[in-house]
N, C-alpha and C positions, 0 to 999 in steps of 0.2 A: 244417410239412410243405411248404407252398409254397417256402418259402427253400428246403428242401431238394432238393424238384423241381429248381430253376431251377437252383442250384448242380449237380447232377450233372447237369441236362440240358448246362448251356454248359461246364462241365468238361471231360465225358467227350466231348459236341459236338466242341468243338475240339479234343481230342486227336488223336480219331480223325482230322478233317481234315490236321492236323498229320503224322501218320504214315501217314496215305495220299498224302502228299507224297513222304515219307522213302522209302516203295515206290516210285512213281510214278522216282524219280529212283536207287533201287537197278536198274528197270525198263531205265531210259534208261542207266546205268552200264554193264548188258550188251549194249543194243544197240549202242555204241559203243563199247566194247572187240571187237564183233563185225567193224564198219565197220572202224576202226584192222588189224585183222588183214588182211583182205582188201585194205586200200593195201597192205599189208609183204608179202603176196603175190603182189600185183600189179609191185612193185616188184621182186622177187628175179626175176621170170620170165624165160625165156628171151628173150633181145631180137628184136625185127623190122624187119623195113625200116620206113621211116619213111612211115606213110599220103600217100598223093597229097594229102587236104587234111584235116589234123589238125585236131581237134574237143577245144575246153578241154572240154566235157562227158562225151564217150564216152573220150576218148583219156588226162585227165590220170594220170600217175601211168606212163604205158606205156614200161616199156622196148625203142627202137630202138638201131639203129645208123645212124649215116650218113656218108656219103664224100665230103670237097669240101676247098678248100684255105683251108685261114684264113687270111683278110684282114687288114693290119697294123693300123687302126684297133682301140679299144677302147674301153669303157665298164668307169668302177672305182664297184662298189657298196659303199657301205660298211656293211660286218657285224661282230661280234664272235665271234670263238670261243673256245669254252669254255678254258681254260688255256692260250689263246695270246695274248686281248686283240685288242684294234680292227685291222680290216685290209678289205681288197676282197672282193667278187667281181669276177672278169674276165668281161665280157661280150665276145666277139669275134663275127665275121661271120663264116660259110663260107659260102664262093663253090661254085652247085651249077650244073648245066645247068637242074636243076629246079626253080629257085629257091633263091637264099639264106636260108640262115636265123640264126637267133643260137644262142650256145653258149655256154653257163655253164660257164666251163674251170677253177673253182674258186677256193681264197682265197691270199690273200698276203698277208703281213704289214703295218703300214707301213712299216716300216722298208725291206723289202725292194722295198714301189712306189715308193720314191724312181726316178727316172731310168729307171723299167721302157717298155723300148717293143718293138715285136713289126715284125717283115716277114714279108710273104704269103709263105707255104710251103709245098712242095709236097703232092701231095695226100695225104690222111689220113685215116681211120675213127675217126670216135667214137663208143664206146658208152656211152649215159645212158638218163636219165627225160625223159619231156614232162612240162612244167609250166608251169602258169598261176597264177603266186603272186598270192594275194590281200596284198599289202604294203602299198598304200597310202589314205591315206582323207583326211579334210579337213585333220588336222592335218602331212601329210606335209610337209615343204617340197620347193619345184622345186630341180628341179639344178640344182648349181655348174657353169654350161657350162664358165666360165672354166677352171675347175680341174679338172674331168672329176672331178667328184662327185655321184655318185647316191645317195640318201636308203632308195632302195628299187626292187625290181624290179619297172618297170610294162612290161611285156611291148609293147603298142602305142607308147609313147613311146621305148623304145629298139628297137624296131625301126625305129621312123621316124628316128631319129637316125639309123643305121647303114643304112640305106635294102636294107630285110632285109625277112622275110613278118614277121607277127606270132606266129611260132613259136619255141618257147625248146626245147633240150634241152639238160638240165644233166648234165654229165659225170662219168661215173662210172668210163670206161677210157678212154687213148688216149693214145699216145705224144703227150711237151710237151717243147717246146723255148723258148728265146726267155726265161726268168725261172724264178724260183722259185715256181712255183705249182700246190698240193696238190690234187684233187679235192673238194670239198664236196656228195659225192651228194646225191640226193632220201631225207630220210627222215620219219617222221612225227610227229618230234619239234616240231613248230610246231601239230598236230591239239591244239584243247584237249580235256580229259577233265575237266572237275570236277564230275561227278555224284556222286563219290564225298564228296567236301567237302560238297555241296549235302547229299545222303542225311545225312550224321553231323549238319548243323544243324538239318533237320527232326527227324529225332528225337531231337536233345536241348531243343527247342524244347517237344516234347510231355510228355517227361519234365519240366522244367519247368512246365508248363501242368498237369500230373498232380500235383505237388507243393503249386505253389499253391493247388488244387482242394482237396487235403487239408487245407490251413493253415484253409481257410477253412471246411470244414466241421467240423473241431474248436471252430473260435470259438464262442461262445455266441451268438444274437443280442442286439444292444444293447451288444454288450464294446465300449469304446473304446481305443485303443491308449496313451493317455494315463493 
């Protein structure tokens, strides 16, 4: 009877633990399918002027528009996209009365950044997303100054390169001239979601642990497997 006790105490013990995981992270699954929705609303909204002093906290994700003349200088980040393969983001400068800022004017092949170079052009409205991409971390490498190769979008390092605020709006409409370069809006495809993965391991974890439970309470005491 003690074997038995102990057996179903840590058996059905852990399982429970086990699937109170599985919830816990079916829990977090909706609250973050909730979060994820409210970006993709936030993003679709109607655009505004661009705040006097934009906040990566209150602001990211907010669709402006703004009006200045891009600067010939650029920054080429290098991204891949989905069935086109390895190529840039173009980072450029707009020249504003109110401050310069930067503008993610979207991607371009490699092929097609061979020999790409831009002249300051007249003025122009862009409408995008404000963002503060989380890109980089220890294992990033520093840019290729030589070669005008960025690794990743660090928002204060290429603004200080391009001697700009530490503001990004990535484009999402505006007349382009000067290269072949497509828009790569803000969307929420970089948000991870794996609570759903998490969920299916905890409870097949328990189901397991509910199994073993079994095996072992059918055993006789004293059975050796030998």
């Amino acid at each position: 009877m003690r074997r038995l006790a102990f057996l179903l105490t840590f058996g059905l013990g852990g399982a429970a633990i086990l699937i109170s995981l599985g919830i816990w992270q079916v829990q977090r699954l909706a609250w973050k399918e909730g979060v994820i929705a409210n970006i993709e609303a936030r993003i679709a909204d109607a655009p505004v002027p661009l705040p006097a002093t934009p906040d990566a906290a209150t602001d990211s994700y907010l669709p402006v528009t703004v009006t200045g003349s891009l600067g010939a200088p650029y920054l080429r980040v290098l991204v891949s996209k989905k069935q086109v393969g390895a190529g840039y983001r173009i980072i450029r400068p707009m020249l504003r009365a109110e401050g310069d800022i930067l503008i993610d004017m979207g991607f371009v092949s490699v092929a097609d950044a061979d020999g790409l170079t831009f002249e300051e052009g007249p003025s122009l409205t862009v409408t995008g997303n404000l963002q503060w991409p989380q890109e980089t971390d220890s294992y990033t490498p520093a840019p290729d100054l030589a070669e005008n190769i960025w690794f990743a979008r660090d928002v204060p390092a290429m603004a200080a390169a391009l001697d700009t605020e530490p503001v990004l709006v990535v484009r999402r409409d505006a007349p382009q001239s000067g290269g072949p370069v497509t828009p790569m809006p803000v969307d929420t495809a970089a948000i991870p979601n794996d609570h759903l993965q998490y969920a299916i391991t905890w409870f097949s974890l328990s189901a397991i642990w509910l199994a073993m439970t079994a095996i072992f309470l059918r055993r006789k005491p004293g059975t050796n497997k030998s």
